[in-house]
N, C-alpha and C positions, 0 to 999 in steps of 0.2 A: 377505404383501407381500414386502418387500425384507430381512426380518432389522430383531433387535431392537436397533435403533442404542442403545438406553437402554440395554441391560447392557453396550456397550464401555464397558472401563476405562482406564482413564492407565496409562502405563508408571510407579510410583513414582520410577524413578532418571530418569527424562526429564525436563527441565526446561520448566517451566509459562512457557506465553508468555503477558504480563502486558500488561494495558492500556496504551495512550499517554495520557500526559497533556498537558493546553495547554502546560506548560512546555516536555515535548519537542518542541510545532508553534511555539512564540512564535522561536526563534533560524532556523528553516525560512523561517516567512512572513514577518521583519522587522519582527513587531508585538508587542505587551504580551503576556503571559500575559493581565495583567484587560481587556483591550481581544477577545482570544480568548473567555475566557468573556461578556463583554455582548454580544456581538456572534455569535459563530457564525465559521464559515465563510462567503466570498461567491464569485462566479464570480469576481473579478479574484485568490484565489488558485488557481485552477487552473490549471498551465502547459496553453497550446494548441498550443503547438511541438513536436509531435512522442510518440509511444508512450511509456509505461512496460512495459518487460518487467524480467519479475524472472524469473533462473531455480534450482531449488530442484537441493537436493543431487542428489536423483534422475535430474537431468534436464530432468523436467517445467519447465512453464514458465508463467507467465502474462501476458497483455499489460494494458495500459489506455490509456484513452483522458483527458486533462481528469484528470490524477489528480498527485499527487507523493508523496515516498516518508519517512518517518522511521525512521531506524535506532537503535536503541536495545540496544548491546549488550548491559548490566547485565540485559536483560531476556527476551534471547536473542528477538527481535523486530523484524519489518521490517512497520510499519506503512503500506497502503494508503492513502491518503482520494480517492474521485475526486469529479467533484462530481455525479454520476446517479447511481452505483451503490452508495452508500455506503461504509463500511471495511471494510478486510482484515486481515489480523494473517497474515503468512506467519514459518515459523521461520527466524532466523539464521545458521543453522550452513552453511557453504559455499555461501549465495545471491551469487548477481550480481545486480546492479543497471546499468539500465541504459537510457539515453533515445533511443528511435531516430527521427532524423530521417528525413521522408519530402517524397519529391520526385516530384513528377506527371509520368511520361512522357508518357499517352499516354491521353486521354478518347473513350471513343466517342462521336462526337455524332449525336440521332434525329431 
């Protein structure tokens, strides 16, 4: 196949990117911690205004669509949530973040 992803190992001195907790989304979405866990995530927290691009030390980059972004340094972690694709957990170190509005020149119409 493609190689044995099961024998990559962790760098031991690399710092381990740690889950997001409701706490880190409750001060994001402007609701409870316990109102976060009864409830879940709904479409009215997903911004519609525009991409989330995040871009990583490297270079690389990723966009989103319907998504918003938690940063969490102590954790060395920039947590995704969109609301299709599920989460992401990208690492901290030298990321941009960042929300790019988009404006419609120009539709073919058939």
């Amino acid at each position: 196949m493609f190689g044995d992803f099961q024998s990559l190992k962790s760098n031991p001195d690399e710092h381990r990117i740690q889950p997001i907790e409701p706490s880190h989304l409750a001060p994001v979405l402007g609701r409870s911690v316990e109102e976060i866990q009864q409830k879940g995530l709904g479409a009215a927290d997903f911004p519609s205004n525009g991409s989330l691009h995040i871009k990583l030390m490297d270079g690389s980059f990723v966009q989103f669509e319907h998504a918003f972004h938690v940063v969490n340094a102590q954790k060395f972690a920039i947590a995704v949530f969109t609301e299709h694709c599920g989460y992401h957990v990208f690492p901290f170190h030298e990321a941009e973040v960042s929300r790019i509005q988009r404006e419609v020149l120009f539709v073919q119409a058939f």
